[in-house]
N, C-alpha and C positions, 0 to 999 in steps of 0.2 A: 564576558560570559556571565551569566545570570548563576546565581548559586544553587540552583537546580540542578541546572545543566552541568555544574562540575564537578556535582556528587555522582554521577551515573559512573562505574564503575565498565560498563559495558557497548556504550555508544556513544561516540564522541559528538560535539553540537557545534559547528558552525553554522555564519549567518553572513553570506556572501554579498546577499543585497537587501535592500529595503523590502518588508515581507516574506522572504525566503529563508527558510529553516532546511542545513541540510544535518540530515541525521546517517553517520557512519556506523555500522556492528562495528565494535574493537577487538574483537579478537582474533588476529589473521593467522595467531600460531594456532588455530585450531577450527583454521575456512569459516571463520564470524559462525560456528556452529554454537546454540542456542541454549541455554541452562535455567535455572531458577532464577537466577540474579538476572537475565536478560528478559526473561521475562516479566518479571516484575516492575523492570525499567521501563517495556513496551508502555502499560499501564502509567507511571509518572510522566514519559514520554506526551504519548497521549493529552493524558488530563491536563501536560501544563498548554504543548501546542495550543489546547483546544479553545484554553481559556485565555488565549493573547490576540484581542481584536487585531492588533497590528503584523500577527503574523498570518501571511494569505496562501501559502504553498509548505506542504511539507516534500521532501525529498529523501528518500531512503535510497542507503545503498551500503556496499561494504571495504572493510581496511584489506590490502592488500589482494591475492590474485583469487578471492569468492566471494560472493554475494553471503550463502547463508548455505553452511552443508546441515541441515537441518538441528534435530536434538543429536546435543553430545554424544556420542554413543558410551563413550569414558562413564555420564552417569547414568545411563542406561540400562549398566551391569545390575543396576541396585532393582530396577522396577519388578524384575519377576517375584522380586521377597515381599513384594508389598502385599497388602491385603487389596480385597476388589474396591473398598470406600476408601484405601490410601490412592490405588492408581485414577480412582475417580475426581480424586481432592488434585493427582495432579497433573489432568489434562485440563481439568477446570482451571487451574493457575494457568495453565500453556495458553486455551484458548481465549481467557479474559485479554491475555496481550496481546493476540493477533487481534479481537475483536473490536480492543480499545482503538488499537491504528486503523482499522478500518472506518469505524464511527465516528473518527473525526469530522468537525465541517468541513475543514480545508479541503483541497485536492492534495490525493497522495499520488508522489511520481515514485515509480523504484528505477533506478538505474543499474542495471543488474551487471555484473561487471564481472561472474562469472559464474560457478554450478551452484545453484539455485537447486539442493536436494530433499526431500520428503517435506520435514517441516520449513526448511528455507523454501520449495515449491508455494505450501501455504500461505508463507509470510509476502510473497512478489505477488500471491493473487489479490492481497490483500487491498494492494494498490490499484487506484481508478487507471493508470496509465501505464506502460510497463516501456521500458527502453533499453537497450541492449550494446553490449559488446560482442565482438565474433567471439570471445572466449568462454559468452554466456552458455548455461548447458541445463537444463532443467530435466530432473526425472524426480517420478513417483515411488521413490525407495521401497517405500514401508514394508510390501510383500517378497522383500528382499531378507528381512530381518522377523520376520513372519507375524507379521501388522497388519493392520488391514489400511488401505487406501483412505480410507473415510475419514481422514485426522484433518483435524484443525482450519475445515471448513473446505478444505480439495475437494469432496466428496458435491459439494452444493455450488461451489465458484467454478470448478474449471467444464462443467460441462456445457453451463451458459457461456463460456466462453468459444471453446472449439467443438462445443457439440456432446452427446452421449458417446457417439461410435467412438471416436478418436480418446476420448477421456478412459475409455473402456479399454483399448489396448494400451495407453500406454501407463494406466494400472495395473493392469494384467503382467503386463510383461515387464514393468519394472524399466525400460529401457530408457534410455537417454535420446532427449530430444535437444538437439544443437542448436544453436542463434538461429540457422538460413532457416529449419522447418520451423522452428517457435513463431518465426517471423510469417512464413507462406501460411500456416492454420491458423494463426490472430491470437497465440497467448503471447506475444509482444507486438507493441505498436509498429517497430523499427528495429531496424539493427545500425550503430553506427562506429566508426573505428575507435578504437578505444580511447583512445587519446583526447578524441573529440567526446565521448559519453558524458560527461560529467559540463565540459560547457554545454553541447546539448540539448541536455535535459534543462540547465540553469538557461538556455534560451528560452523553453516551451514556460517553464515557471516564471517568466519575466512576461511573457505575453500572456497569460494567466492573470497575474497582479496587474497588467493593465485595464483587465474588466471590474464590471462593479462587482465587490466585496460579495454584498448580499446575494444577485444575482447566481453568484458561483456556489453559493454555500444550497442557497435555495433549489439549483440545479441540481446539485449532486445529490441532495434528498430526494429528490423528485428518481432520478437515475437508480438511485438505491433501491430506494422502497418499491418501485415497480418492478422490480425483478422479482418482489414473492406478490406482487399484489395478483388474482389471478382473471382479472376481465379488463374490458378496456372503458366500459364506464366506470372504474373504479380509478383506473390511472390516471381518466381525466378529470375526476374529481378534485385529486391529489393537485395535479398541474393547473386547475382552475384556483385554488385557496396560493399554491405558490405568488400566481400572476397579480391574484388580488392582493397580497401584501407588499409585494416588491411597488406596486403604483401608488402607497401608500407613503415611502420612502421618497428619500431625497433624491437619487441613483435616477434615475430615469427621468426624474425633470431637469438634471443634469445634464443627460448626455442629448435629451432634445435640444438646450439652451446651446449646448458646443456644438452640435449639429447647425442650429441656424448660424451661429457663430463664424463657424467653421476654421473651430478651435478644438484641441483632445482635451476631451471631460476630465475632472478632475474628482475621479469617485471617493465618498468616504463610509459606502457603508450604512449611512444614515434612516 
């Protein structure tokens, strides 16, 4: 283990196969629910992923029977004392770690392996792909505790996801949505038994790493950025400069050569 990865205090780093990073929240005595120091980590997280050409897939998930019961509520007692430029200083900390994980190039898989609540909602939409256990459970807390929905990027991801209507009640109402509807409305890919979740997902991130590098990284900009871009000559601008650089690379005269071949390319990213 890299000596990064063994100072994080709050998520543990394994590296199962060639290119896959899986990152666990460590704190199961308190549902991997989210603090200062976690998120801080998102952010070194992040930054080191981002900057390891050889690592092609991140993979989020958590220790023990939850994903992420969101912010502590333990330090949450403190936030009403604060001033309005203290509470502002610290959702700006909150949000730079959700934002960091999102920003990554890789693809992020979450494996959600069980309630996914307020800010743990935020952090699984964080991820390009979401994958599920029956035990998974997702709700929009916040108006429970008398917050407003709109935290840490839920407010702008989950409606492109399952829509306005549906994002609208189940912030409203605060209620719990289960693995079977997360799965029937699209805020997870799949639901699979639990046991199997975690090889899984290390399935889907193994067929992932067998595409080219750039390709993936290239894609998923294109995927991101056109979610705020707002015309579709602009999207296709975006995806015309991707296609131009990618045939500039080594990746595609590659996998032409293993195509006549008809041998599997051996991408490097190049």
């Amino acid at each position: 283990m890299t000596d990064w990865a063994a100072s994080l205090e709050t998520i543990r780093i394994d590296r199962p196969d060639e290119g896959i990073v899986v990152a666990t929240l460590h704190r199961p005595e308190r549902l991997n629910a989210m603090n200062n120091t976690m998120f801080r980590e998102f952010e070194v997280l992040a930054r080191r992923v981002d900057a390891e050409p050889a690592t092609r897939v991140l993979v989020l998930t958590g220790a023990g029977r939850g994903f992420c019961a969101g912010y502590d509520l333990e330090d949450a007692e403190e936030l009403p004392g604060l001033t309005a430029m203290g509470m502002l200083d610290q959702q700006e900390l909150a949000a730079r770690g959700l934002s960091a994980l999102r920003g990554i190039k890789q693809p992020l898989i979450a494996a959600v392996n069980g309630a996914a609540a307020g800010g743990g909602l935020s952090l699984s939409l964080c991820a390009d792909i979401r994958l599920a256990s029956p035990a998974a459970r997702f709700n929009a807390a916040f108006v429970r505790i008398g917050l407003s929905a709109g935290d840490l990027g839920a407010s702008w991801l989950l409606p492109r996801l399952i829509g306005p209507a549906r994002t609208a009640e189940i912030a409203y109402t605060g209620r719990i949505v289960g693995a079977e509807e997360a799965e029937a409305i699209g805020l997870v890919n799949r639901v699979v038994p639990a046991d199997e979740l975690l090889p899984e997902t290390l399935s889907m991130a193994r067929a992932i790493v067998a595409n080219s590098p750039a390709g993936i990284q290239l894609s998923k900009r294109a995927l991101q950025n056109n979610l705020e871009i707002g015309s579709y000559g602009a999207a296709l601008e975006l995806e015309n400069r991707g296609q131009a650089l990618l045939t500039r690379g080594a990746d595609m005269a590659e996998a032409l050569a293993a195509f006549k071949a008809k041998r599997a390319p051996q991408f490097t990213g190049a």
